[in-house]
C-alpha positions in Angstrom: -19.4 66.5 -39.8 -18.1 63.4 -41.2 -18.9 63.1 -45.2 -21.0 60.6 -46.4 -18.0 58.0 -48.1 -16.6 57.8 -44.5 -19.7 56.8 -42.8 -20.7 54.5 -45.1 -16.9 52.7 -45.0 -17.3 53.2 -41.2 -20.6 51.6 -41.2 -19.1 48.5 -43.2 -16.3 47.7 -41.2 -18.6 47.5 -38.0 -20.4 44.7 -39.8 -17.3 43.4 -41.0 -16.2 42.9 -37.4 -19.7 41.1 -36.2 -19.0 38.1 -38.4 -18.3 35.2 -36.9 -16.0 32.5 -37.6 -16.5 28.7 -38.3 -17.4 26.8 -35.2 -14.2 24.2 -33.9 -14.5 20.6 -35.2 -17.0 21.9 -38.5 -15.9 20.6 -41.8 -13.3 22.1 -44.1 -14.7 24.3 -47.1 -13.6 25.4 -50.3 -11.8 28.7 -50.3 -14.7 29.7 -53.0 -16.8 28.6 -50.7 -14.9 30.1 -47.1 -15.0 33.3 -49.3 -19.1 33.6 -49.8 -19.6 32.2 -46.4 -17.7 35.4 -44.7 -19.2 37.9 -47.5 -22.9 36.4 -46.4 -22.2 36.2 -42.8 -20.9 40.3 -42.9 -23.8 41.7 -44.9 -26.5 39.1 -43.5 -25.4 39.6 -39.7 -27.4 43.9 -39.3 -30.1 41.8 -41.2 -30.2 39.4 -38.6 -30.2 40.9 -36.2 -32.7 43.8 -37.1 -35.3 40.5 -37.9 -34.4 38.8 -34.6 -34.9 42.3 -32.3 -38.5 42.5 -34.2 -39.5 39.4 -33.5 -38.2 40.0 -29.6 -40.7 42.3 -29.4 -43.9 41.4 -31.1 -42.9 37.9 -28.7 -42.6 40.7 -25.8 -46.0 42.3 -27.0 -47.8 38.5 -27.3 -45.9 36.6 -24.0 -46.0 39.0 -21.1 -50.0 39.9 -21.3 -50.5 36.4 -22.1 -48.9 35.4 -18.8 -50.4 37.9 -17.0 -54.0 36.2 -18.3 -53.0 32.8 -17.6 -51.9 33.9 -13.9 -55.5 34.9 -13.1 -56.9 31.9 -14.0 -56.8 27.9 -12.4 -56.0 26.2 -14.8 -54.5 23.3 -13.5 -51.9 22.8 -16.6 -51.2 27.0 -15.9 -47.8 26.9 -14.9 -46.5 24.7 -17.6 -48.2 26.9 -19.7 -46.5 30.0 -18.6 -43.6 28.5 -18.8 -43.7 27.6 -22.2 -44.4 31.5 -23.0 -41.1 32.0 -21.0 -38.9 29.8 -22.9 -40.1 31.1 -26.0 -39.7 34.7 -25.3 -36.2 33.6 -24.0 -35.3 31.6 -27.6 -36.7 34.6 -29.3 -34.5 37.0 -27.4 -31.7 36.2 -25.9 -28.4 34.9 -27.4 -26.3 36.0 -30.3 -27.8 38.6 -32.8 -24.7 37.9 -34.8 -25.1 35.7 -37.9 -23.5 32.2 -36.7 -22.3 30.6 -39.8 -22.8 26.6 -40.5 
């Protein structure tokens, strides 16, 4: 069994390796600046993406009986309406669960 110390290094360097750089073409910053920007991106990114997973599923939880509601009924605006639900449970779950820096 690994001790505690290594785990917790371990467990760093993982989130270490999920931050992201810069995007192409973005302004320069400051190195003070660079510096905080890869520190927040590293700790914030398991944050991230533990908030955006919860949110994928209370979206999950609302969208899918929702649509399942609206496809019983006839409305006439219904499948704009559905797909409105889809897009939104798509924004809310697909993508990067990285923390993209600005």
């Amino acid at each position: 069994m690994t001790s505690r110390p290594a785990t917790l290094l371990l467990l760093c360097l993982l989130c270490t390796g999920c931050a992201a750089s810069r995007p192409p073409g973005s302004p320069p910053l400051s190195s003070d600046a660079a510096n905080g920007q890869a520190l927040a991106t590293a700790i914030g990114t398991p944050f991230y993406a533990l908030f955006k997973a919860t949110t994928c599923v209370v979206s999950t939880v609302i969208a899918v009986p929702s649509t399942a509601a609206l496809a019983l009924t006839a409305r006439p605006e219904r499948a704009a309406e559905q797909e409105a639900m889809y897009a939104g449970l798509g924004h809310n779950c697909y993508g990067s669960y990285a923390l993209e820096p600005i």
